[in-house]
Each structure stands twice: as C-alpha cells, then as structure tokens.
ROTI-460978 format. One record per residue (C-alpha): z, y, x; residue number from 1; residue in one letter. Coordinates in nm, 3 decimals. Each point is the difference from the previous one (the first is absolute). Example, Ala and Ser with C-alpha at 12.3 -4.5 7.8 and 13.67 -1.06 7.14 Angstrom:
BEGIN
PT       Z       Y       X num residuo
PT   0.780  -0.450   1.230   1       A
PT  -0.066   0.344   0.137   2       S
This chain:
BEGIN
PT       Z       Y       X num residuo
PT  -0.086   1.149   0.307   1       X
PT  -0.013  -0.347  -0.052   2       X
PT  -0.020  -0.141  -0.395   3       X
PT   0.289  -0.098  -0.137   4       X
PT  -0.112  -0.186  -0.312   5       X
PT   0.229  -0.314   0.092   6       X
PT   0.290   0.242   0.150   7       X
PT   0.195  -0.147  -0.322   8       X
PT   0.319   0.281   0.015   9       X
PT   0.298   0.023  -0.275  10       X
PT  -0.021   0.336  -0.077  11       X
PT   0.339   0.035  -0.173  12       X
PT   0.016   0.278  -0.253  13       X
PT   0.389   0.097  -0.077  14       X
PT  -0.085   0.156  -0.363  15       X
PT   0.162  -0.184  -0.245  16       X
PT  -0.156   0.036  -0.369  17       X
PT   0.297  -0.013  -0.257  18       X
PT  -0.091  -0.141  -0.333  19       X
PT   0.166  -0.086  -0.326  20       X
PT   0.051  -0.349  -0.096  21       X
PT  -0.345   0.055  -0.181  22       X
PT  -0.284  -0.223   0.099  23       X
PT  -0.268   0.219  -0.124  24       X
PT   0.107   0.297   0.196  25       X
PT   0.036  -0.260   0.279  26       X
PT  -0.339  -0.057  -0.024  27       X
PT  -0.128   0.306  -0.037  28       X
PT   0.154   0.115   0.311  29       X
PT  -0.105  -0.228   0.180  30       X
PT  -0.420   0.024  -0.120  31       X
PT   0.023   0.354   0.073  32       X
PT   0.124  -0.042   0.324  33       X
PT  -0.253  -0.255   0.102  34       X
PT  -0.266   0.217  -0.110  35       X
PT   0.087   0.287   0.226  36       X
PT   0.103  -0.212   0.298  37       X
PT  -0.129  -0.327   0.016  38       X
PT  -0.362  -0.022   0.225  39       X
PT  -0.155  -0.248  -0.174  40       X
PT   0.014   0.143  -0.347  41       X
PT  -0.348   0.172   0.049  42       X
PT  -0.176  -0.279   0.078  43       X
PT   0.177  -0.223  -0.249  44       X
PT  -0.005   0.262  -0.319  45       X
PT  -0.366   0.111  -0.044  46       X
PT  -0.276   0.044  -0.233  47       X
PT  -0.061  -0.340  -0.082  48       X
PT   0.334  -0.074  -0.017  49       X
PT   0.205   0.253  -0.145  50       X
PT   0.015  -0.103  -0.374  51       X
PT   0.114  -0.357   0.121  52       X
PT   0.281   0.176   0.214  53       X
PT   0.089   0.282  -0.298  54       X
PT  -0.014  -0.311  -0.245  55       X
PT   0.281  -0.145   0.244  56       X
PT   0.202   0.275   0.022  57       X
PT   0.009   0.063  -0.394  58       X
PT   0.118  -0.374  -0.056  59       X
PT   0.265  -0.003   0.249  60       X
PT   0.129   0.325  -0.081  61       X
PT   0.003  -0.155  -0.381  62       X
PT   0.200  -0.306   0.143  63       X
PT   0.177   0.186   0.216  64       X
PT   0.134   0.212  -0.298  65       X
PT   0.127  -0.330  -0.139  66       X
PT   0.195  -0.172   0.376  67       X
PT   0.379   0.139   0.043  68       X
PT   0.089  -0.307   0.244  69       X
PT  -0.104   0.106   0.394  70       X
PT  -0.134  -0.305   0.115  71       X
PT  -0.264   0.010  -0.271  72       X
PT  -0.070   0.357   0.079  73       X
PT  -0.058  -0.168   0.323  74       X
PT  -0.243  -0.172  -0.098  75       X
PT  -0.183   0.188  -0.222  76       X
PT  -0.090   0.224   0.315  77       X
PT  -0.032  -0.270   0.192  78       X
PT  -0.326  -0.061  -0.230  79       X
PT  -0.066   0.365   0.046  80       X
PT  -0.027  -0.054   0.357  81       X
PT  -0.229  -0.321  -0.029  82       X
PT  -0.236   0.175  -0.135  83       X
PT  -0.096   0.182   0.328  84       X
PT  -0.007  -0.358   0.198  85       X
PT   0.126   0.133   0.298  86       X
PT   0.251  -0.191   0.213  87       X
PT   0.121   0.273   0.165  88       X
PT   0.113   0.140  -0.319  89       X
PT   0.320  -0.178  -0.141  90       X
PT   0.338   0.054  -0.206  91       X
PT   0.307  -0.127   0.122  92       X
PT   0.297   0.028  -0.236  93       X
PT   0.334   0.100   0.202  94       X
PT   0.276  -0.051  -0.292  95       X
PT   0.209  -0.285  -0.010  96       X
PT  -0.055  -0.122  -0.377  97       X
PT   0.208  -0.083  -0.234  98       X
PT   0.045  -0.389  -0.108  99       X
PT  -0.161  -0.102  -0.346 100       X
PT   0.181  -0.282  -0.165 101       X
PT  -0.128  -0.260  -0.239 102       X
PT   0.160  -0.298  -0.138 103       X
PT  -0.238  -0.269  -0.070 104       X
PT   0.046  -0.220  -0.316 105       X
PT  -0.026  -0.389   0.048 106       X
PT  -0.296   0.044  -0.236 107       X
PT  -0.196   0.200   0.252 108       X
PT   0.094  -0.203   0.278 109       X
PT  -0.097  -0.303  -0.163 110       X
PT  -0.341   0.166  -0.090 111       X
PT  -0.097   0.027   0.424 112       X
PT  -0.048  -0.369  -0.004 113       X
PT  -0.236  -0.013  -0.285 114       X
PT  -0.418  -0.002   0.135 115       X
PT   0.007   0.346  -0.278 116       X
PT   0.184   0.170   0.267 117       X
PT  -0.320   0.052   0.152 118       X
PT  -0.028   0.014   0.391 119       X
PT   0.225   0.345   0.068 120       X
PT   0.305  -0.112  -0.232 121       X
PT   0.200  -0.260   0.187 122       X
PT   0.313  -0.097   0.199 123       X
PT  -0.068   0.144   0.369 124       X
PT   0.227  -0.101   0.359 125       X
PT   0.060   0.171   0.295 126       X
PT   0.098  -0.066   0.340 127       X
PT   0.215   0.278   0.020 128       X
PT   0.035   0.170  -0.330 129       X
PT   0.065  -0.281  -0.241 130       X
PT  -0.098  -0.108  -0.329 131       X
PT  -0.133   0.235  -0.287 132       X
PT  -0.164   0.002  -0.325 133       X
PT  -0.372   0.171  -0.028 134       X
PT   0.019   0.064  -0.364 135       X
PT  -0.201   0.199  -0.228 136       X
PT   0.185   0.344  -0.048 137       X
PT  -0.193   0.288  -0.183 138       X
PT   0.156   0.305   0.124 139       X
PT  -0.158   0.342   0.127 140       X
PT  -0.328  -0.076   0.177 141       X
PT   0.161  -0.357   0.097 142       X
PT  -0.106  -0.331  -0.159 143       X
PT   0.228  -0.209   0.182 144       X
PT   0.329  -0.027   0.185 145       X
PT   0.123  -0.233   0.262 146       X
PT   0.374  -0.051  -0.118 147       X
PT   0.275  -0.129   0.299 148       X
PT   0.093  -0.374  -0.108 149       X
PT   0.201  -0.054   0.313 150       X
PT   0.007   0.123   0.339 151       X
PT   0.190  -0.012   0.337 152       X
PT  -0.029   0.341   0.059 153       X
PT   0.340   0.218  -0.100 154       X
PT  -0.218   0.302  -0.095 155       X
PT  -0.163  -0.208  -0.329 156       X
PT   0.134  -0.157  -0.248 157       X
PT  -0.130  -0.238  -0.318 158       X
PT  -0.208   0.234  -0.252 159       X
PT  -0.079   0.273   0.255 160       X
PT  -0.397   0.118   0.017 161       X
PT  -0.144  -0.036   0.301 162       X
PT  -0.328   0.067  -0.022 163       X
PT  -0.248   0.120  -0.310 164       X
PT  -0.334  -0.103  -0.022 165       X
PT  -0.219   0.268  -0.221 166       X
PT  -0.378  -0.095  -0.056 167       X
PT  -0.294   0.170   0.138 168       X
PT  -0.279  -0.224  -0.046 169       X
PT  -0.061  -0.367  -0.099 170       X
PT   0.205  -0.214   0.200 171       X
PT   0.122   0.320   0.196 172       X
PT   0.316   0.144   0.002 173       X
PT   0.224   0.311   0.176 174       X
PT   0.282  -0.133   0.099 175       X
PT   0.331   0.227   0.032 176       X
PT   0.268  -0.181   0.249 177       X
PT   0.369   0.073   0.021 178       X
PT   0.048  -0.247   0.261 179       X
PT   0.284   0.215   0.296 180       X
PT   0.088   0.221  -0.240 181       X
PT  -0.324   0.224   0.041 182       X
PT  -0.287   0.016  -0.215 183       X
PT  -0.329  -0.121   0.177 184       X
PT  -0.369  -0.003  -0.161 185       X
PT  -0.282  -0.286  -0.021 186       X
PT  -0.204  -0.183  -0.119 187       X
PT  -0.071  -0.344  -0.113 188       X
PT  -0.298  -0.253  -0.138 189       X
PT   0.192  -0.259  -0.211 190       X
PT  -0.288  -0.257  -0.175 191       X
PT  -0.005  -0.421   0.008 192       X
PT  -0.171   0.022   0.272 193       X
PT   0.212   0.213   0.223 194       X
PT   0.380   0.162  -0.042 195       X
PT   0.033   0.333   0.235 196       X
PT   0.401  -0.031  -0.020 197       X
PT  -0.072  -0.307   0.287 198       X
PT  -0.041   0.298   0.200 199       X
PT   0.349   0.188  -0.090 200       X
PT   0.185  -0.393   0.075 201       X
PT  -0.023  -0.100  -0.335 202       X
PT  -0.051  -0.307  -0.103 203       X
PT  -0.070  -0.125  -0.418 204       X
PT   0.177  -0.316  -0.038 205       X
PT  -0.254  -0.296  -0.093 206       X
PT  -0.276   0.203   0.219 207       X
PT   0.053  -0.221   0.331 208       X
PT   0.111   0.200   0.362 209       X
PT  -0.348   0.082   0.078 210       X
PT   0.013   0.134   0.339 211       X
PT  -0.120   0.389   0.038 212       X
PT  -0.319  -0.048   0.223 213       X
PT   0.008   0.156   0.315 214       X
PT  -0.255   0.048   0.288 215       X
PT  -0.038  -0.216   0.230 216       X
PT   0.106   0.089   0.372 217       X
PT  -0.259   0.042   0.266 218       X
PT   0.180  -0.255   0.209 219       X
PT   0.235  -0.271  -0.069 220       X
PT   0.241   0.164   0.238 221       X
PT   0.020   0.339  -0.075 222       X
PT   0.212   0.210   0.189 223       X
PT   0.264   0.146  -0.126 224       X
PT  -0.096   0.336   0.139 225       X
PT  -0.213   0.213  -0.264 226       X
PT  -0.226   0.117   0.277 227       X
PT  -0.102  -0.206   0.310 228       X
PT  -0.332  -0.136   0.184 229       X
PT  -0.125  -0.336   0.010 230       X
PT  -0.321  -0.193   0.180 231       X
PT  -0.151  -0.204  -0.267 232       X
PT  -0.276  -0.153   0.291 233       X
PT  -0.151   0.062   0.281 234       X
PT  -0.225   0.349  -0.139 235       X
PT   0.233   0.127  -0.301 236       X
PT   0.304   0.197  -0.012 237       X
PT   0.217   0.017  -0.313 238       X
PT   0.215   0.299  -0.047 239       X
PT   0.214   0.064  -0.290 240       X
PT   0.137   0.366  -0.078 241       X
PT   0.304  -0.039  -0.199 242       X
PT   0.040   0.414  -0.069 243       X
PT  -0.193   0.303  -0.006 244       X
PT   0.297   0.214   0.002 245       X
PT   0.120   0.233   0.241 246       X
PT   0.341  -0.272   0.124 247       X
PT  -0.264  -0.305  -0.026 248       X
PT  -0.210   0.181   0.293 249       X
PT   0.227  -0.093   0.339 250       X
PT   0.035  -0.325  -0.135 251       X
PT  -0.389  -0.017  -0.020 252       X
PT  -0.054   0.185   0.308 253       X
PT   0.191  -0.180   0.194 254       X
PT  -0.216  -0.309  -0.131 255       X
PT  -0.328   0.171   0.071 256       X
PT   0.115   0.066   0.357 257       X
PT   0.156  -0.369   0.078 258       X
PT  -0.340  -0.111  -0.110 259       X
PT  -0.263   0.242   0.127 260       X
PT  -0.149  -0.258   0.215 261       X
PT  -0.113  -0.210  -0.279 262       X
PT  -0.041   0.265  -0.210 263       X
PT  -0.270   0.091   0.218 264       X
PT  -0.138  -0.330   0.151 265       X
PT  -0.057  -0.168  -0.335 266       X
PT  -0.353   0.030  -0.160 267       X
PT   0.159  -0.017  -0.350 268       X
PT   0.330   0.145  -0.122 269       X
PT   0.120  -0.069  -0.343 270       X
PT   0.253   0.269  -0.109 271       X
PT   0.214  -0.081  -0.351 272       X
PT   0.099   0.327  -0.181 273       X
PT   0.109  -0.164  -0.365 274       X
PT   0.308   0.101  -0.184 275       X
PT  -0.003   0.355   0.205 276       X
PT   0.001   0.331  -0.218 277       X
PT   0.193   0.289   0.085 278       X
PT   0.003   0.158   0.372 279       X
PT  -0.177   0.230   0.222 280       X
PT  -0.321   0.062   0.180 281       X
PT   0.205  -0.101   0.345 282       X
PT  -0.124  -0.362   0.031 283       X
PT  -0.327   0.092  -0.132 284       X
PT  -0.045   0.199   0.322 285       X
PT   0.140  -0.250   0.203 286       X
PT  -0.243  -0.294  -0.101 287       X
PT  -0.310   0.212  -0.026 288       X
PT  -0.120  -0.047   0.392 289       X
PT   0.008  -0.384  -0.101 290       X
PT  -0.238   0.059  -0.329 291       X
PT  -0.218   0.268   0.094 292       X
PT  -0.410   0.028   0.049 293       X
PT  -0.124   0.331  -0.105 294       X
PT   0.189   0.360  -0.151 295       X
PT   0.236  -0.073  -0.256 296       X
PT  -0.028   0.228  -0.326 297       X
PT   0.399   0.087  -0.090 298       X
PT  -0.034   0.176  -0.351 299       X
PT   0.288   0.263  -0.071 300       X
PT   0.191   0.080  -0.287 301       X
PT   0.084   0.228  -0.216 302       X
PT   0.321   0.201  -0.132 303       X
PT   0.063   0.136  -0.350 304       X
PT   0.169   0.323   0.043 305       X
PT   0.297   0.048  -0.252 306       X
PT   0.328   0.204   0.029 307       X
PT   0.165  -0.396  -0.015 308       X
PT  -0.192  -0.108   0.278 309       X
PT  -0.041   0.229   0.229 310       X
PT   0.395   0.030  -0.010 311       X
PT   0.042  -0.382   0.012 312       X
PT  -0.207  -0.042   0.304 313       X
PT   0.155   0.293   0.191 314       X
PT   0.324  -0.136  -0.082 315       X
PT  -0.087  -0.320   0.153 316       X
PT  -0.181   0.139   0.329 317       X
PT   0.310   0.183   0.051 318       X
PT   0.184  -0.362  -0.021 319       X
PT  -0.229  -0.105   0.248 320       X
PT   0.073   0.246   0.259 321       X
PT   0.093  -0.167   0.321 322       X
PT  -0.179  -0.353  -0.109 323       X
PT  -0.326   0.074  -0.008 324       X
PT  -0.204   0.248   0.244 325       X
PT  -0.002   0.388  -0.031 326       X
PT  -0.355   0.022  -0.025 327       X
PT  -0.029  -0.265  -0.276 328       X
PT   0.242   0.151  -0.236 329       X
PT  -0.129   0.359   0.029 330       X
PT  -0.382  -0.127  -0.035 331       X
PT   0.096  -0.156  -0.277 332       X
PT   0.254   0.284  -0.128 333       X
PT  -0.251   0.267   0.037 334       X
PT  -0.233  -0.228  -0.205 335       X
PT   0.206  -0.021  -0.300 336       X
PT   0.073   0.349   0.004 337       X
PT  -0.385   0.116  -0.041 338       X
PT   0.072  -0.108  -0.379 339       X
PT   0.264   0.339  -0.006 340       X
PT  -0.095   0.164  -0.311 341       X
PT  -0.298  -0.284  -0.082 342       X
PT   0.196  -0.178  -0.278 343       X
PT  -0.192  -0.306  -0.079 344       X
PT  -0.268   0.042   0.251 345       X
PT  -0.048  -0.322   0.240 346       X
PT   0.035   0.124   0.351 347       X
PT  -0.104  -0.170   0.343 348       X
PT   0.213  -0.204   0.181 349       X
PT  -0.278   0.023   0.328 350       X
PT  -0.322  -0.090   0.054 351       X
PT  -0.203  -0.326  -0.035 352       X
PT  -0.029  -0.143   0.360 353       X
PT  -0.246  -0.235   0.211 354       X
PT   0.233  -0.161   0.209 355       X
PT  -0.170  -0.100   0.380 356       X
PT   0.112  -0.230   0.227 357       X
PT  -0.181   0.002   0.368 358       X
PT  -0.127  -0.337  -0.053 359       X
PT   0.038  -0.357  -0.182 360       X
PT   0.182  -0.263   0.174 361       X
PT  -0.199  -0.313   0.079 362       X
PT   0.264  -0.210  -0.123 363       X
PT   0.098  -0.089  -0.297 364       X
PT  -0.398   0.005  -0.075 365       X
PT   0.145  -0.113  -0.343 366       X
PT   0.261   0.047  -0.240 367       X
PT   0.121  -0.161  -0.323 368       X
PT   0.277   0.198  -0.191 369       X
PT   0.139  -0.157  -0.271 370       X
PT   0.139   0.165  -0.329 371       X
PT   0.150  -0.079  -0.313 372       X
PT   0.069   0.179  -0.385 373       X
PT   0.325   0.129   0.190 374       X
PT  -0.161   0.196   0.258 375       X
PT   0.059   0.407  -0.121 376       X
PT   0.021   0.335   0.182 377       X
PT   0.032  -0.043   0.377 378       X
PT  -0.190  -0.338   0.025 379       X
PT  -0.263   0.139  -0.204 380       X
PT  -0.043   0.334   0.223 381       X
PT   0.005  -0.259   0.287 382       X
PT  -0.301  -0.206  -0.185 383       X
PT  -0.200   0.328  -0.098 384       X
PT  -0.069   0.031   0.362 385       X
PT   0.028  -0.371   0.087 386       X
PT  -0.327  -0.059  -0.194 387       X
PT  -0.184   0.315   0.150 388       X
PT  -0.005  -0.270   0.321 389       X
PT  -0.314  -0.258   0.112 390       X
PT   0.246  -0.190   0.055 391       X
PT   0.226  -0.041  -0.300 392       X
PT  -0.078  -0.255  -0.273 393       X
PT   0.282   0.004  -0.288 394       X
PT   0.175  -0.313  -0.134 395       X
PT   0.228  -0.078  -0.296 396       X
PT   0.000   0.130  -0.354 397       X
PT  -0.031   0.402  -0.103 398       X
PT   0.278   0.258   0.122 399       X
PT   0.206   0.122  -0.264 400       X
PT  -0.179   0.358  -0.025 401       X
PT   0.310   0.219   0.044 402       X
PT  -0.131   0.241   0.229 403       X
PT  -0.174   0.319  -0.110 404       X
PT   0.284   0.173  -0.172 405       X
PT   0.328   0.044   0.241 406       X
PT   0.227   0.197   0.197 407       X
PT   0.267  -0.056  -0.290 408       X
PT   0.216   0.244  -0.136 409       X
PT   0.317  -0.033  -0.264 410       X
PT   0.123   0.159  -0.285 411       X
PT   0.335  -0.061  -0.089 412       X
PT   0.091  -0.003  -0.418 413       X
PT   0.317  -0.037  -0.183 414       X
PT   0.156  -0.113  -0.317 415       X
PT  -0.101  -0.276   0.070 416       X
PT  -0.018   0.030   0.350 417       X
PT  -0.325  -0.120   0.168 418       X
PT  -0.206   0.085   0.272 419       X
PT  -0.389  -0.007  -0.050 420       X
PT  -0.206  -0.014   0.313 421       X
PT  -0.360   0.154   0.052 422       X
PT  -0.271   0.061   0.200 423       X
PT  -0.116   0.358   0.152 424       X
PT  -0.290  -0.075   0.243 425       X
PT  -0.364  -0.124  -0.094 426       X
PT  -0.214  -0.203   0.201 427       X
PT  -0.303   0.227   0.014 428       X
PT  -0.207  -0.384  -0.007 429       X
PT   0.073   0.035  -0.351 430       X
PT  -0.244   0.345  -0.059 431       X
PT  -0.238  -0.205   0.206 432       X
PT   0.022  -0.286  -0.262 433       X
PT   0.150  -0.255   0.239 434       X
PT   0.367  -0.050  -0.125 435       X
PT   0.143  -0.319   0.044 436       X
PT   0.308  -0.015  -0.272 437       X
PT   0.016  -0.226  -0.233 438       X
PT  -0.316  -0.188   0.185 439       X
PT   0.150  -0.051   0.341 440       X
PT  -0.214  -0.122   0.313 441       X
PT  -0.244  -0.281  -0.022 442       X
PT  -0.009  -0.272   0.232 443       X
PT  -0.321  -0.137   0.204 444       X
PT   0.138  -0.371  -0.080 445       X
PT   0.280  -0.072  -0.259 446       X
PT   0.286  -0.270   0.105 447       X
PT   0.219  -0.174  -0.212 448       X
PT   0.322   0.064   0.173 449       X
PT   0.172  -0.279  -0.250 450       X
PT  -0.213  -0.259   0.139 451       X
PT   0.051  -0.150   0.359 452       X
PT  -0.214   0.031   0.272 453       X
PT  -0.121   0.393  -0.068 454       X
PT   0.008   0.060   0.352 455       X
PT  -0.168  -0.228   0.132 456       X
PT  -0.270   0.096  -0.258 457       X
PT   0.023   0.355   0.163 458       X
PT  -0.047  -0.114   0.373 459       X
PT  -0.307  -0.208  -0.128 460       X
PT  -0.186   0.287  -0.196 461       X
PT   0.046   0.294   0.251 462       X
C-alpha cells in the first residue's frame, strides 16, 4: 500500500461537544480532547517539555476563568493551539458575533494625530471597508479596538468594532476580525518600521500607499493559465504546475502530454512548484519518469488509533465510495481498523517503499525546481522525492514545513460554535529525526523572487 502522508483527507467527525457559555470549561474540553486525539501531542508534550506546556495550561485555564465574551475564548485557545506549531492544527470560530459599539469622544480622536499615539494608534482607510479609528481600548485580553468611522458597506456602521488587536509580544499582536460578519484569527507585526494591517487593506493615514511587494513573474507575459509549458531557449523547458490537487491534474496532464516532445528533447527542464500546498500524490506519480535516476525511498505514515478517529476516517471512506478505487479504500480501511481496541496506540498506514522505475530517461539530464515559503503538503511530498534525483537541484527560498502531521480530521464544538481541525497521521521521518515542520525544505541556490531577472539567474546556474 502506497504512503499516504500527503493524502490530506477532511475527516469530518459529526459529534458536537455542547458547552456552557463558560470559557474555562471551553477550554478544558477542548485540552482534553487534544490530548486523546490529536497525533502530534506525543511528540510535542514530552519530558523536556512538559512543565512549559502544564505552565500553559494553568495560565490559560486562570484567564480563561476570567473571559465570558466568545471571541476572546477564541483566542485564548487559539494560543493554546500555537503552542504545538503545527499548521495543520487550527481553530475556526463558526458563530456570527455580536457587534461591539463604542462612541469615540473628540478628545480621543484628536489624540490619533498626536506623534504619542505611537505607531498602532491612528486613523486607518480602506478600499472597501472604510474609515475607522485604531484606538487604545483595555478590555478582556484586548488592548485595542478598531472603531467604524464611516463605511460604504450597509452591514457597519460609525462606532462598530471591527477588529481587536490583543498583544503577544513586542510589536506583535493577535488580531480578532469581524470583517463578513464572522470572526477570523491572525496575526500582525505593527512597529515604525513595518505595519502588518497593509496586509488586511489597511492603510494609516500620513504613512504613504506603500505598495504590498509582490514577486516578480517569471516572464513579462505570463499566461493567464495557472499551469502551462514554455521554451525559454534552445536546451530548457519551463513548466509551471499551478495545483497539486486532484481537479488541477487533467489540466496538468493534458499539458504534460501537449508537450511531451520537449519535455523529453530538452537537456534542461525547469519545473515551478511555488504557492502549491494541499493535493495528492497523483502528479507526483505523473512527473516522476521525468526526475528519476536511482530507487526512490517513499517513507509511510502513521495513524493514532482513537475511538474519534477511527470513526472519522471510516465515515469518510464510506463518503468516498464510488470516487476513489475499491482496493484503495479497503487497504486503507483495514489499516485504520488494526487500532480496534489499541486506544492511543499509533498504527501503520503501510509500509515504507523503494519506488523503481526500469530506467532514467536521457533527457531532461537536468532539472531545476523552484520553491517558495508557500510550498506545503503535496508540493513538499513531490520535493521529498524530487531531491532523491541526480538530476534535481532546488531553487528559491525554504518550503513552508507543513508536511509531517496530516490526513486532517474535525471536531465540531458549540456554545460558541467552532470547529477545530487536527491531524491523525505521523510521518514516520519524524522517529527517524528528519521532520521538516516548522523548518521546511532548503534550497541548493536561494532567489529573490522580488527582484527581476530570477530566472534568468536559474537558467545560468543549472
């Protein structure tokens, strides 16, 4: 059975945990349940550092004793979850909140244009939201409020909150957003040197419409189409993968087989994976002939066995009946259930594999991939094996390192209503001491992407 490490499934699980309005008991439930369920909690909770983690839990549960508003329950376990510094491991609130109001004095309005407001406090602009007020606004675990000054939108009016900004760290803030009528997490670095609310479409007034910085294209002409093939000379092929998912694949197939010729005429292919995350193991397969020199070492993964999971996934492979193929879902079905009656055990998914191919293909004799800090999951399966290759050199900046903790699962709380989404397979590279969270990829060369010209530096070096 192949490993499906990458394989990154939404295992939905229908229990729904009913709380009181009572953000301690909030909390509580939803440590506990992390503890049984969530895969990386053994490697993350351990000797070394388990009185850091129980120090944690003690203060938030204290804080948490002290929170009756939702949204700031929401983020005290938001910090919960930080703590584990997994992406795949995230809160999203589900409740649509309910509008603070503050009316701003001509005193404290007067006060943002004074160089004492420091560089968070200030009169901010949006494109499409409006004007507000970033004032400072004790309340909760909040230090300040962005108040509604005017907008065009019907939903807000003057002296509604918007967002809260509660600090973290010097110059670091979490940043609660109403914006839709939902409740969304970040968040932001707001110094003299740099203001993260840019980012959100805000703009301070006095501050000057800096332009966001954005990467340059690889050609002045860029197609529109996310994935297509291009000759950049006479030896070198440029192909650019615009998905890793399971619809991005006829799209890219049917791109691979327009262009086999060149594909394999050309003694150097350059092949641009940035910005992918999420997919499946599908296009991996399908490029490997054009990468490969010697057996390629697939490492499996692991699954934690819990009465959760176990019913999550089989809920979902019975979903899947009729999509994906017979043999597939009862491999992978009859892999789960080994973990009947193993509560907390970790359970093979299959066996680590050499993957053989009869024999290299003489061309491309070399190739350049090129990666950025947004390259997660599926691209980074694909550039596990990629760099097992002769002929593979990597490019660009490191991956994200979002990859040995998947197959995601959900839990589904209430009052406030929430969803909180978790990992329940291991990478078994991570017993082996070769995770890649949190560290990502390297590359053989690092580009600038912001700066012109990067792939022209590419063709030159490889």
């Amino acid at each position: 059975m192949k490993a499906i490490a990458v394989l990154v499934l939404l295992l939905c699980n229908a229990r729904l945990y009913a709380q009181e309005c009572d953000c301690k008991k909030k909390f509580d439930s939803v440590h506990i349940y992390l503890r049984k369920n969530y895969v990386g909690f053994i490697d993350k909770v351990t000797p070394v550092t388990q009185q850091t983690y129980s120090a944690l839990v003690t203060r938030l549960q204290l804080q948490a004793a002290t929170i009756r508003g939702a949204s700031h329950c929401m983020l005290l376990i938001n910090r919960y979850l930080r703590f584990f510094r997994d992406q795949h491991l995230a809160l999203e609130p589900e409740y649509t909140p309910v509008i603070e109001k503050i009316t701003l004095s001509p005193a404290q309005l007067a006060l943002l244009e004074k160089p004492a407001a420091g560089p968070v406090m200030g009169i901010y602009e949006s494109d499409s939201m409006g004007k507000m007020a970033l004032v400072k606004s004790p309340h909760g675990l909040r230090q300040y409020a962005a108040v509604v000054l005017q907008s065009p939108l019907p939903e807000w009016s003057p002296g509604d909150v918007v967002f809260e900004l509660a600090a973290i760290a010097p110059d670091k803030y979490d940043l609660v957003n109403y914006n839709h009528q939902r409740v969304t997490l970040d968040t932001v670095t707001i110094n003299k040197q740099r203001n993260g609310l840019e980012g959100l479409g805000w703009q301070k007034e006095g501050a000057g419409h800096r332009q966001p910085s954005r990467e340059m294209p690889a050609f002045t002409d860029m197609p529109a189409a996310t994935t297509f093939f291009r000759q950049v000379d006479d030896s070198t092929g440029y192909l650019r993968i615009g998905g890793f998912t399971a619809a991005d694949f006829p799209i890219t197939d049917s791109v691979l087989n327009a262009n086999d010729e060149y594909l394999r005429k050309n003694p150097r292919l350059i092949i641009d994976i940035r910005d992918n995350g999420a997919g499946t193991d599908k296009l991996t397969e399908r490029l490997r002939p054009l990468l490969y020199t010697q057996p390629v070492r697939i490492v499996g993964a692991d699954f934690l066995a819990t009465t959760d999971n176990i019913a999550a996934w089989s809920r979902i492979l019975d979903q899947q009946s009729g999509q994906m193929p017979d043999e597939y879902l009862e491999q992978t079905r009859k892999a789960i259930h080994q973990g009947d009656g193993l509560q907390g055990r970790l359970v093979s998914m299959g066996p680590d594999e050499n993957m053989i191919l009869p024999a290299p293909l003489p061309a491309p004799a070399k190739v350049a991939v090129v990666v950025n800090n947004k390259c997660s999951n599926a691209a980074e399966q694909f550039l596990l094996e990629a760099v097992q290759s002769g002929k593979v050199k990597v490019y660009g900046t490191p991956t994200a390192g979002a990859l040995d903790y998947s197959n995601v699962n959900e839990v589904k709380f209430t009052a406030p209503a929430c969803i909180i989404r978790y990992p329940v397979t291991r990478s078994r590279r991570v017993a082996a001491g070769q995770g890649i969270d949190n560290k990502g990829i390297q590359p053989s060369m690092k580009l600038n992407f912001f700066a012109p010209g990067w792939l022209e530096e590419v063709v030159k070096q490889f």
